[in-house]
N, C-alpha and C positions, 0 to 999 in steps of 0.2 A: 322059777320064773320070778324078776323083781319086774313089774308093771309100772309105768306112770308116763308122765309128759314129758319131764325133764326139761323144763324150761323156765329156769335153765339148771344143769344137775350142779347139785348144793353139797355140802362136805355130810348133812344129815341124811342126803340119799346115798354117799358115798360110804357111808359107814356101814347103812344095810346089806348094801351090795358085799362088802369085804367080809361080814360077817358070814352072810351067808354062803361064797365063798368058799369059808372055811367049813361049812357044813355039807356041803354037797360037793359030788364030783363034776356036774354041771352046773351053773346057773346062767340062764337068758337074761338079759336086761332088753327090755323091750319097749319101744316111744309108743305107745298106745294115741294112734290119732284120732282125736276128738273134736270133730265140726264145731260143735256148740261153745270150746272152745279160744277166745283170741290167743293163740300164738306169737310170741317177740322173732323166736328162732322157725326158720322150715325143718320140717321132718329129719331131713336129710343134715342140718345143720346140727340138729341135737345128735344125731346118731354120730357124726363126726367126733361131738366132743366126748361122749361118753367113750367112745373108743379109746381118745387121748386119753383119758382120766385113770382106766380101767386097765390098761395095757400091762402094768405089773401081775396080773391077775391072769394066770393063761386060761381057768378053768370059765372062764367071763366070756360069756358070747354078746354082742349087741344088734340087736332087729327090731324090725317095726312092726306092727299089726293094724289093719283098720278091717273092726266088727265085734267080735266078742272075743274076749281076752279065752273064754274056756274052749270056742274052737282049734285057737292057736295051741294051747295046751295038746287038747286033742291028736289034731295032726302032728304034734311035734313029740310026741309019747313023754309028754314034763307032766306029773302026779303032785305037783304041789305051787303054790303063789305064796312069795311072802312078802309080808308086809311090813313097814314099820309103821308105831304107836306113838303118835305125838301126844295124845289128851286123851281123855275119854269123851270126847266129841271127836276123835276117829275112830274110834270102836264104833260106837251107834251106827255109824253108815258102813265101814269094813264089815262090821259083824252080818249085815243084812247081806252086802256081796259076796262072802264066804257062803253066806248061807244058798244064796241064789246059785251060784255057781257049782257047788258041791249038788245041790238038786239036779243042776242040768247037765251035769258033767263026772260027777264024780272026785273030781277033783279038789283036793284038799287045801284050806290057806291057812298058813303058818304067821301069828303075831310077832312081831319083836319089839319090846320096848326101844324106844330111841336112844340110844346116850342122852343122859343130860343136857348135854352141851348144846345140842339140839332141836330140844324139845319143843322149842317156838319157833323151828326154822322152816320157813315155804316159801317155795318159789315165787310165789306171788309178792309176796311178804319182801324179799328182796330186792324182787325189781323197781318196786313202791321205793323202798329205803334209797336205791341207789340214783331209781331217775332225780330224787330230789337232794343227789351230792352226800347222803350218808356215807357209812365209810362200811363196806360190804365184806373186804378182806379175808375176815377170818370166817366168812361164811361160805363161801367159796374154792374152789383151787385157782392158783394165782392168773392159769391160759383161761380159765371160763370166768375170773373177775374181768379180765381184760377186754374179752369179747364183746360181753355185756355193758362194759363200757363203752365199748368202741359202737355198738348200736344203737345204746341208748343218744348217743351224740349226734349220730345219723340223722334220728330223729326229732330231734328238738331242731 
């Protein structure tokens, strides 16, 4: 199980995802809906794109959840969450959800340092860059640079 918002999915989430991948005979990619969160994209928008993205990937399923990520685990018989590591200011808060989630579930989360290339890349972080004309390209795949474009214009 690869967890997050995906709004919108970035070449740093894309990487996890590939990695891991190659490590398991399944992996979920899951849009975890978050109220508290502002969303750019709907639910249903981000699961579109990670499909696009993802599609080389047969072993790649993409779904959504709203509630606790360890339920979905549950029901869905997946024994592991992984993650990737931008800083170790995402360690501090992961380490505490591993830990919460392993108590209630049993279920294990697996670190992955980030590539490099990476390492400062968030979605948030992007949409920032790009609503003010930054150049996003290489932080992105070329259909989800353009999308994000194409909303960010909407909206202004």
């Amino acid at each position: 199980m690869c967890p997050g918002s995906y709004d919108p999915v970035t070449n740093g989430h894309l990487d996890i995802i590939e990695r891991a991948a190659g490590l398991f005979d399944e992996v979920v990619v899951a849009v975890l809906v978050n109220k508290s969160k502002k969303s750019l994209f709907t639910v249903d928008e981000r699961l579109e794109m990670l499909r696009e993205v993802t599609s080389q990937w047969p072993n790649v399923r993409i779904d959504s959840w709203h509630g606790l990520l360890v339920d979905y685990c549950r029901e869905h018989h997946i024994g592991a969450i992984v993650k990737g590591l931008r800083a170790v200011s995402d360690f501090d808060y992961e380490l505490q959800m591993a830990q919460m989630n392993q108590r209630l579930s049993g279920v294990e989360t697996l670190f992955m340092s980030t590539n490099p290339l990476y390492s400062f890349l968030a979605s948030s972080l992007v949409k920032e860059v790009a609503t003010y004309g930054g150049d996003v390209s290489n932080l992105l795949p070329p259909k989800i640079e353009q999308r994000l474009l194409e909303r960010l214009a909407e909206q202004s």
